[in-house]
MMTF fields as JSON, N, C-alpha, C and O atoms, coordinates in Angstrom:
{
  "mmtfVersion": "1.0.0",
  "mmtfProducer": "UNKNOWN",
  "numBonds": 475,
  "numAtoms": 476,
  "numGroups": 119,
  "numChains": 1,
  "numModels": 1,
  "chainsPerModel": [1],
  "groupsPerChain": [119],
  "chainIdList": ["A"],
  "bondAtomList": [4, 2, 8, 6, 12, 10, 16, 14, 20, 18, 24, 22, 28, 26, 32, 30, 36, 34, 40, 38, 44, 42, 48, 46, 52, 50, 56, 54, 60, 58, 64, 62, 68, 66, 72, 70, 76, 74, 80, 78, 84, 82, 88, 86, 92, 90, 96, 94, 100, 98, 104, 102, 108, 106, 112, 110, 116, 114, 120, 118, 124, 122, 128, 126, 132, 130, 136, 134, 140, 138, 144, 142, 148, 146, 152, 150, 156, 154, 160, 158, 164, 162, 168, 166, 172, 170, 176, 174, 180, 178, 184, 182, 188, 186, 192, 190, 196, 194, 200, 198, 204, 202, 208, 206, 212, 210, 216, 214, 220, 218, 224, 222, 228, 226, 232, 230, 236, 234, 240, 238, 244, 242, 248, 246, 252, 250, 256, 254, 260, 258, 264, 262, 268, 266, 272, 270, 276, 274, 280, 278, 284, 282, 288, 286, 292, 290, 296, 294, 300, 298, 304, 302, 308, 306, 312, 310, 316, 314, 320, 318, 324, 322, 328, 326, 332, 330, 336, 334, 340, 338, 344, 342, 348, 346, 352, 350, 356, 354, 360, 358, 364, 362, 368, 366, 372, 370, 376, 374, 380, 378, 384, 382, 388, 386, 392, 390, 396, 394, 400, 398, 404, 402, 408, 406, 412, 410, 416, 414, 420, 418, 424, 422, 428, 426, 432, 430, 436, 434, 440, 438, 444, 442, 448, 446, 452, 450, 456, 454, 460, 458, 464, 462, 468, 466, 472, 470],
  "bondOrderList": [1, 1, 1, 1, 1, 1, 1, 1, 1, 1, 1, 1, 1, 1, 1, 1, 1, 1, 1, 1, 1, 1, 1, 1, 1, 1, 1, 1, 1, 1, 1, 1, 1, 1, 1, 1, 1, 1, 1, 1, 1, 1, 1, 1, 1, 1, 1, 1, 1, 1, 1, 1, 1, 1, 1, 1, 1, 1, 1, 1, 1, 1, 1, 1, 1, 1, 1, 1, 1, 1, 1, 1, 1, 1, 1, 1, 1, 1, 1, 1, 1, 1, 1, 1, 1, 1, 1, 1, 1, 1, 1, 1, 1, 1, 1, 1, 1, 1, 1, 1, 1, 1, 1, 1, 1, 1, 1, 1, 1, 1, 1, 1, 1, 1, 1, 1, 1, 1],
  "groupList": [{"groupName": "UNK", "atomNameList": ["N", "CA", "C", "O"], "elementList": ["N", "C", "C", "O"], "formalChargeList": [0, 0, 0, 0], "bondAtomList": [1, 0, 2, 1, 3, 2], "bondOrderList": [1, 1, 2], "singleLetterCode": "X", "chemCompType": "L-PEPTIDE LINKING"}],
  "groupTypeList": [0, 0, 0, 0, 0, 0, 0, 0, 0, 0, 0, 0, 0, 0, 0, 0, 0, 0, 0, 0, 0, 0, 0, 0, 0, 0, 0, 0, 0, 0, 0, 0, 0, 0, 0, 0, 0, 0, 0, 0, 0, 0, 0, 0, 0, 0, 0, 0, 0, 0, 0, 0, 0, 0, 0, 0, 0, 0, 0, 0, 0, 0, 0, 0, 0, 0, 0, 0, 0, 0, 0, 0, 0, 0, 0, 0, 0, 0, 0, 0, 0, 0, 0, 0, 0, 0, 0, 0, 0, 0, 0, 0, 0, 0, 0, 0, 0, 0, 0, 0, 0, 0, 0, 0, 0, 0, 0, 0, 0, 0, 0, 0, 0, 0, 0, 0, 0, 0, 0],
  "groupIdList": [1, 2, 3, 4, 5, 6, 7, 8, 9, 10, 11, 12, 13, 14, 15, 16, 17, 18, 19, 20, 21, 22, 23, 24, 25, 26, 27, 28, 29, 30, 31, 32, 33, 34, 35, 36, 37, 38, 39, 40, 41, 42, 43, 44, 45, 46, 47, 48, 49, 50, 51, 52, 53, 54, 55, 56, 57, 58, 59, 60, 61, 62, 63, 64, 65, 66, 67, 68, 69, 70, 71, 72, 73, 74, 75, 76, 77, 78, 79, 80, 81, 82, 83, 84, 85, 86, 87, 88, 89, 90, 91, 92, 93, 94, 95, 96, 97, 98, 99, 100, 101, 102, 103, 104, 105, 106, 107, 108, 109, 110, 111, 112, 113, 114, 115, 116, 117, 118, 119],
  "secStructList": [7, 7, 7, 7, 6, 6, 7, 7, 7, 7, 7, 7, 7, 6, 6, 6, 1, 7, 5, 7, 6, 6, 6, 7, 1, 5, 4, 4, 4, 7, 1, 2, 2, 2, 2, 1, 7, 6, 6, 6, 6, 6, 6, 3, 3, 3, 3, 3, 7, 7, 7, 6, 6, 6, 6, 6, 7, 7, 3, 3, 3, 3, 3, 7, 1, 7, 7, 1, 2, 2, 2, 2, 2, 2, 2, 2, 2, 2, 2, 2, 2, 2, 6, 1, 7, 3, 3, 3, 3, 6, 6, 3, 3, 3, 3, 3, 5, 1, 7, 2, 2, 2, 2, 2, 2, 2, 2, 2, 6, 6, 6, 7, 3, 3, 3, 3, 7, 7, 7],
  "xCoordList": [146.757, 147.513, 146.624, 145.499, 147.285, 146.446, 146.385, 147.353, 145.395, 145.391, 145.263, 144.533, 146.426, 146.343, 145.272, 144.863, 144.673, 144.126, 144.736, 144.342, 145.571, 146.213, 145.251, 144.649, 144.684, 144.14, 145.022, 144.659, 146.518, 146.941, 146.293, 145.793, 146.352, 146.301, 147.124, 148.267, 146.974, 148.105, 148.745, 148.139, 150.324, 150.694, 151.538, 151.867, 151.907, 152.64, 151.593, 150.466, 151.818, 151.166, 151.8, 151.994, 152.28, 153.193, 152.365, 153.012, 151.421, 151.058, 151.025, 151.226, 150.75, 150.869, 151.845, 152.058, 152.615, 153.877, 152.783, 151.872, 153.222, 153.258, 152.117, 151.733, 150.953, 149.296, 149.498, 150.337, 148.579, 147.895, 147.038, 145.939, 147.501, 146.739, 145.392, 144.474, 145.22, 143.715, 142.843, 141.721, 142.984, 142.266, 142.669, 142.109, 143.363, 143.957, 143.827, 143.339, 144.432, 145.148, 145.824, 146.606, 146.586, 148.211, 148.409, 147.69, 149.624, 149.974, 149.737, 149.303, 149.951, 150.089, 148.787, 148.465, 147.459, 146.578, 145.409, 144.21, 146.311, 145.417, 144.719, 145.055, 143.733, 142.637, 142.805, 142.36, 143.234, 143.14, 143.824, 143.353, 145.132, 146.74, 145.963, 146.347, 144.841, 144.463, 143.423, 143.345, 142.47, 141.557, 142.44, 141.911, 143.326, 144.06, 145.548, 146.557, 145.301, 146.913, 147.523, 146.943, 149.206, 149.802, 150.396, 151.262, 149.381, 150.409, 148.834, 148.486, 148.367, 147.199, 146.436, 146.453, 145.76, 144.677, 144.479, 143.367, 145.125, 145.366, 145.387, 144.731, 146.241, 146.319, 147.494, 147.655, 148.413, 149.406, 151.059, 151.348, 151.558, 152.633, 154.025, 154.452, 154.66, 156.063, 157.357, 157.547, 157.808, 159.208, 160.477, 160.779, 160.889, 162.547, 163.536, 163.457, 164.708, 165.861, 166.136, 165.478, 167.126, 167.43, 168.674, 168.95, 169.582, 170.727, 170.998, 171.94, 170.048, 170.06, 169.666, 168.949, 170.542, 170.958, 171.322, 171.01, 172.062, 172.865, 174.194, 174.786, 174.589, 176.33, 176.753, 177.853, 176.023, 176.096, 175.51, 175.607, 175.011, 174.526, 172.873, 172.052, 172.906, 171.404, 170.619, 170.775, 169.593, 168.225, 167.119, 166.654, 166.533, 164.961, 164.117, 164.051, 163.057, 161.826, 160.728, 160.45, 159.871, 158.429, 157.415, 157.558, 156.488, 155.821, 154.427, 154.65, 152.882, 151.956, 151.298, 150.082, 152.052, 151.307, 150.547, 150.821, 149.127, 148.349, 149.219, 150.124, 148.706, 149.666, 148.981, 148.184, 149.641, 148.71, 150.112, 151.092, 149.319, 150.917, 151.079, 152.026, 150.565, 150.8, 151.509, 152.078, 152.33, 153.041, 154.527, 155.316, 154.669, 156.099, 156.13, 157.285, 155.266, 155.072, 156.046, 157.136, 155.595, 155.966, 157.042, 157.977, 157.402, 159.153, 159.962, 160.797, 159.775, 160.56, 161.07, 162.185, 159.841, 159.81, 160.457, 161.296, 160.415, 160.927, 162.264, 163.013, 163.139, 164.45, 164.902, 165.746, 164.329, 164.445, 165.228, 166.376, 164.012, 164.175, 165.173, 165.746, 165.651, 166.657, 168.256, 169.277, 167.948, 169.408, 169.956, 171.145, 169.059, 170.077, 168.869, 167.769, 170.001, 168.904, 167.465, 167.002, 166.911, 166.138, 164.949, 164.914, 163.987, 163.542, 161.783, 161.309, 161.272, 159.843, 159.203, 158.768, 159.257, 158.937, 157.619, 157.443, 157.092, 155.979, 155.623, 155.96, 154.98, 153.895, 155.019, 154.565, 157.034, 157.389, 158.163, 158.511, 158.533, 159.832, 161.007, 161.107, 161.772, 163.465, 164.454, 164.831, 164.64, 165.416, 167.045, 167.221, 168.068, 169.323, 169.718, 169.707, 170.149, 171.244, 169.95, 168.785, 170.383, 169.713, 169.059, 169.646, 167.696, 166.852, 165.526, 164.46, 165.803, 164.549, 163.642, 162.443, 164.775, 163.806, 163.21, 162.166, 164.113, 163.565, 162.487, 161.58, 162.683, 161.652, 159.979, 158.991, 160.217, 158.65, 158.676, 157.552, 159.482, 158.709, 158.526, 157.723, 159.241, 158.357, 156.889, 155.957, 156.63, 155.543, 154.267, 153.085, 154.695, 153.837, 153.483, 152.394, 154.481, 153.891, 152.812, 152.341, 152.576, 151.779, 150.427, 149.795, 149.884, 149.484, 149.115, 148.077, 150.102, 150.007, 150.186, 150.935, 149.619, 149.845, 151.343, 151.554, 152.148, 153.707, 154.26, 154.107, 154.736, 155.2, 156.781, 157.152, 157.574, 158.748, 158.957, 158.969, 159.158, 159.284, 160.543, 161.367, 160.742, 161.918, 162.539, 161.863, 163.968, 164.906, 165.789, 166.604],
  "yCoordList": [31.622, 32.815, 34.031, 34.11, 35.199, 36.215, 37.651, 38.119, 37.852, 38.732, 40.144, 40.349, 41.208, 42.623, 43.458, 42.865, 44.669, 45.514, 45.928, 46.99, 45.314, 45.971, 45.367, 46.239, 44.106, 43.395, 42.314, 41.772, 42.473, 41.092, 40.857, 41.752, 39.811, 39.275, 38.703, 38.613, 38.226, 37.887, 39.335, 40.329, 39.061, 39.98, 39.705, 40.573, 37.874, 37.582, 36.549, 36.575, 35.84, 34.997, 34.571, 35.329, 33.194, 32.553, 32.338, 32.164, 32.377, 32.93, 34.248, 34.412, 35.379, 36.313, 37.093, 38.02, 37.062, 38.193, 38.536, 37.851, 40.201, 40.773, 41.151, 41.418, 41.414, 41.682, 42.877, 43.042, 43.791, 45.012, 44.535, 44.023, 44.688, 44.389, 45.305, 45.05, 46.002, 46.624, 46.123, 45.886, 45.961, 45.895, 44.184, 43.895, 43.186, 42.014, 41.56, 40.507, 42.698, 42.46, 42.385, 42.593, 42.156, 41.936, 43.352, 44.161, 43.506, 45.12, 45.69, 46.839, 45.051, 45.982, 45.934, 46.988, 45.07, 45.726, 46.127, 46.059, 46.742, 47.151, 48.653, 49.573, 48.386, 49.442, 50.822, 51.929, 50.697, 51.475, 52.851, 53.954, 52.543, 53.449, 54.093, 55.262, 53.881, 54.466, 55.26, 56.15, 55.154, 55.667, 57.858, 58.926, 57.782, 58.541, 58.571, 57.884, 59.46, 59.926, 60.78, 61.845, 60.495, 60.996, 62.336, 62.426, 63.61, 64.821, 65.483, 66.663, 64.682, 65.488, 65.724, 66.926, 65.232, 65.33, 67.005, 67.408, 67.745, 69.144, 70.18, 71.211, 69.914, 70.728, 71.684, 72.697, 70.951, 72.131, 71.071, 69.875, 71.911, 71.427, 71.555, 72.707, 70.71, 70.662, 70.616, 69.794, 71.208, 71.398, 71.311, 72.083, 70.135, 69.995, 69.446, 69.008, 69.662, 69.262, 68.179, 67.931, 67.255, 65.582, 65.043, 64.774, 64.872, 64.412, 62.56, 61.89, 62.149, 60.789, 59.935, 60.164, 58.858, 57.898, 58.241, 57.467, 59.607, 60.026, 60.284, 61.047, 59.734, 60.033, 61.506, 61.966, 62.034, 63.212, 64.436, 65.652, 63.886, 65.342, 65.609, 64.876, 66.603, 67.492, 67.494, 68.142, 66.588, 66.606, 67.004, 66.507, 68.349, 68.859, 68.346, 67.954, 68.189, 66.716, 67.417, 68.308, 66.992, 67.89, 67.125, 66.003, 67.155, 66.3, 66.495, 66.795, 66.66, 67.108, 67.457, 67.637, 67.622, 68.182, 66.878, 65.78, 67.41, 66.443, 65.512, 65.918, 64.075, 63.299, 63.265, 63.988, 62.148, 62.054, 62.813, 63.187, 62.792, 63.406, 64.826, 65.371, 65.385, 66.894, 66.625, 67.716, 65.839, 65.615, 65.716, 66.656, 64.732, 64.753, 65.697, 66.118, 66.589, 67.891, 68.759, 69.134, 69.069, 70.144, 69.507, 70.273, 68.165, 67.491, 68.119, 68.813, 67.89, 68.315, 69.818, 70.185, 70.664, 72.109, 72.425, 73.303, 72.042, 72.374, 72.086, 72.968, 70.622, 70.566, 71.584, 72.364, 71.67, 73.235, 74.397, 74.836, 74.736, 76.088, 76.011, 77.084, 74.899, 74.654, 74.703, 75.121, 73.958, 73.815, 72.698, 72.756, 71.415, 70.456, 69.233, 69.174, 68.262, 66.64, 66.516, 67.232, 65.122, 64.89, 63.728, 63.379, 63.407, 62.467, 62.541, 63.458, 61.715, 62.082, 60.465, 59.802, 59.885, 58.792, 58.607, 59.303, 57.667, 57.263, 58.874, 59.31, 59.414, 60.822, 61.896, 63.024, 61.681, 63.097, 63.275, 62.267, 64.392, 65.173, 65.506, 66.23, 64.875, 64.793, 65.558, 65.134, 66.62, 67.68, 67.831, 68.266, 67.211, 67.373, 68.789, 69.796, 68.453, 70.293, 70.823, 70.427, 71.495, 72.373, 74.167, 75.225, 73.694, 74.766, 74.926, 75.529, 74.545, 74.721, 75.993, 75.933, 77.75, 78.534, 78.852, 79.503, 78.211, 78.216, 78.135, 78.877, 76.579, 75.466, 76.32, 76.484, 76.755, 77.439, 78.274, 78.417, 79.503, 80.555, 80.183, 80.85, 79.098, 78.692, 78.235, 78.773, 77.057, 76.689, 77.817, 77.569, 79.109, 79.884, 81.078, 81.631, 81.246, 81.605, 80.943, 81.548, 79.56, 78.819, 78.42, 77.549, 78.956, 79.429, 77.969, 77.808, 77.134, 76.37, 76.942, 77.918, 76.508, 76.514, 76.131, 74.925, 76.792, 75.886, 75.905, 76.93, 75.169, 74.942, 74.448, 73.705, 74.865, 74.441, 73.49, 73.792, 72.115, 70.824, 70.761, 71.103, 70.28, 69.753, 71.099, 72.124, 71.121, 71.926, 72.833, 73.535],
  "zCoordList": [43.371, 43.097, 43.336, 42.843, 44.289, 44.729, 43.133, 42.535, 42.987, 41.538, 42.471, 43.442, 41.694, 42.069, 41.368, 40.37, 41.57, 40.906, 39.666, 39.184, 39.106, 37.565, 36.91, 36.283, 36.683, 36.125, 34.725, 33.681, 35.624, 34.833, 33.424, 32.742, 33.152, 31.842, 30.955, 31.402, 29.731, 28.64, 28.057, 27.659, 28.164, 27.75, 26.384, 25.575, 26.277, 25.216, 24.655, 25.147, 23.877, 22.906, 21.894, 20.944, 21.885, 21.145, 19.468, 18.435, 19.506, 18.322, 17.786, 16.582, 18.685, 18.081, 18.49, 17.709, 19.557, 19.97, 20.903, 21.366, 21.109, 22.448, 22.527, 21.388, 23.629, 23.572, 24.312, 25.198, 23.838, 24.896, 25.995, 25.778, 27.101, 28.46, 28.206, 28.986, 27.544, 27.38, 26.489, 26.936, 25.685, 24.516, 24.104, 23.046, 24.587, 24.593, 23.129, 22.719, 22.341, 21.022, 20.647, 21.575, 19.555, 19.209, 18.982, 18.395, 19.613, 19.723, 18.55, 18.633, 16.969, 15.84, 15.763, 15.214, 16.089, 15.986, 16.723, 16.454, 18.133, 19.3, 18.82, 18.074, 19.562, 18.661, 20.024, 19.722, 20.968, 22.178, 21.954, 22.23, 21.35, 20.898, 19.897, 19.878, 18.844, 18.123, 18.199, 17.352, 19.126, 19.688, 20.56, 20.251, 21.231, 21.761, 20.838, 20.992, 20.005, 19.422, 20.145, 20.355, 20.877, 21.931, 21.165, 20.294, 22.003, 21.642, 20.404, 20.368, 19.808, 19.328, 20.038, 20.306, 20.502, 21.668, 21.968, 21.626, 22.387, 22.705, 21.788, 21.936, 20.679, 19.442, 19.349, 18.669, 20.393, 20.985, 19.71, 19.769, 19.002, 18.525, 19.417, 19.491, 19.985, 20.797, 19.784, 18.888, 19.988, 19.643, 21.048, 21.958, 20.673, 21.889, 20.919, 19.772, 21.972, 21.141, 21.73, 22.741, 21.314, 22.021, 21.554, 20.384, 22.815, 22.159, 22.535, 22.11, 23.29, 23.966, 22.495, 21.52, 22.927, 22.009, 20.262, 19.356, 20.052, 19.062, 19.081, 18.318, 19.833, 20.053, 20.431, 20.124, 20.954, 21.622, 20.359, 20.523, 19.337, 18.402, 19.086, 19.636, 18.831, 18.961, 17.879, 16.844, 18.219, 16.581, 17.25, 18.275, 16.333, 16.866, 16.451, 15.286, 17.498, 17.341, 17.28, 18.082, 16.123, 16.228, 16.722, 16.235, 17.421, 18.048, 18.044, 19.216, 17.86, 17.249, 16.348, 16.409, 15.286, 13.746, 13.638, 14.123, 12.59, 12.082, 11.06, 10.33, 11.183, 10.422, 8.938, 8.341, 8.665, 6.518, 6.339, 6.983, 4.447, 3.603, 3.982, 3.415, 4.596, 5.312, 5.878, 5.854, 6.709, 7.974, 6.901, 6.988, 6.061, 4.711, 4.41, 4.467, 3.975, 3.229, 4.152, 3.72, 5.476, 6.763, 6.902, 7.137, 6.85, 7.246, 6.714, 7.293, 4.75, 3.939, 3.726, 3.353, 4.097, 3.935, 5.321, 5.124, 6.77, 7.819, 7.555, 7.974, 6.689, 6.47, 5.775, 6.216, 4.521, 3.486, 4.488, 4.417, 5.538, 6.011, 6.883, 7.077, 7.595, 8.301, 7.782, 8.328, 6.213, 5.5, 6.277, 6.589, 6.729, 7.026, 6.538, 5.989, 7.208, 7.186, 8.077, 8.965, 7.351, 9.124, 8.081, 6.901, 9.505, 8.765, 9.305, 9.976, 8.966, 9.433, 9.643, 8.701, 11.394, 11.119, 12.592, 13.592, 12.218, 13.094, 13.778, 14.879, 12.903, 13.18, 13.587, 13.775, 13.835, 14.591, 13.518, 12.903, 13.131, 12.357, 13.194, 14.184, 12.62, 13.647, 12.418, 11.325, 12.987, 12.049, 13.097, 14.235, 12.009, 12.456, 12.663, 11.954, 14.16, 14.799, 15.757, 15.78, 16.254, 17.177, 16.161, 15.936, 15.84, 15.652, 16.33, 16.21, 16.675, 17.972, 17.701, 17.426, 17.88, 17.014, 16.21, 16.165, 15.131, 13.738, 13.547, 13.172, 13.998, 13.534, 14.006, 13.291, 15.56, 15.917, 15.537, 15.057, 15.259, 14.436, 12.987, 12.334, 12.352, 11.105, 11.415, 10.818, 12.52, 12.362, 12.995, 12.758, 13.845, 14.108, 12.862, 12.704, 12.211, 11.038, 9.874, 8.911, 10.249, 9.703, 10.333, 9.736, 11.49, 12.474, 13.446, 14.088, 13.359, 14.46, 15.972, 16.009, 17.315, 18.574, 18.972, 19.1, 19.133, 19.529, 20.822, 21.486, 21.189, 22.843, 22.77, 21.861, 23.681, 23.725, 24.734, 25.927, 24.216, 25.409, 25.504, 24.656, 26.637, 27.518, 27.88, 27.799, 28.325, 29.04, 28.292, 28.89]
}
């Protein structure tokens, strides 16, 4: 069998589920994903809106803030200032409806970097 430059490897493992082709660990505890947190790296906070896979509603996604209990803290207080729902899971804050402005001139008053992602 001819091997490509990807460098192949195990990608499943019937003992452990699914492997990182880098780091050839079990995904929950590949050390690589943790080394590079996607969206910190820069220091730049994103704010977009997203209506894909919600039945057509619009929820604003925060994407960058430092995580830890600061991250719940800024969820809860960003729902506050919004006056709606939302939730805060794996490092992003997903705030129901379209506030997109809100949301960054709240967090630039707090003197985060803010960027407006997507369209």
């Amino acid at each position: 069998m001819k091997q490509n430059g990807s460098g192949g490897g195990l990608v499943y493992s019937t003992d452990a589920g699914r492997m990182c082709p880098t780091c050839r660990r079990p995904v929950a505890q590949c050390t690589c994903r943790q080394a590079v947190a996607p969206g910190a790296a820069d220091g730049i906070v994103r704010v977009s809106r997203e209506t894909k896979g919600r039945g057509g509603k619009a929820v604003t996604v925060v994407r960058g803030l430092p995580g830890g209990p600061g991250l719940d803290q800024a969820g809860k207080e960003l729902k506050a200032a919004c006056g709606s729902g939302g939730t805060v899971k794996d490092g992003v804050i997903e705030v129901q409806g379209d506030h997109v402005e809100k949301i960054m001139a709240w967090l630039q008053q707090r003197g985060h970097k803010v960027k407006r992602a997507g369209g």
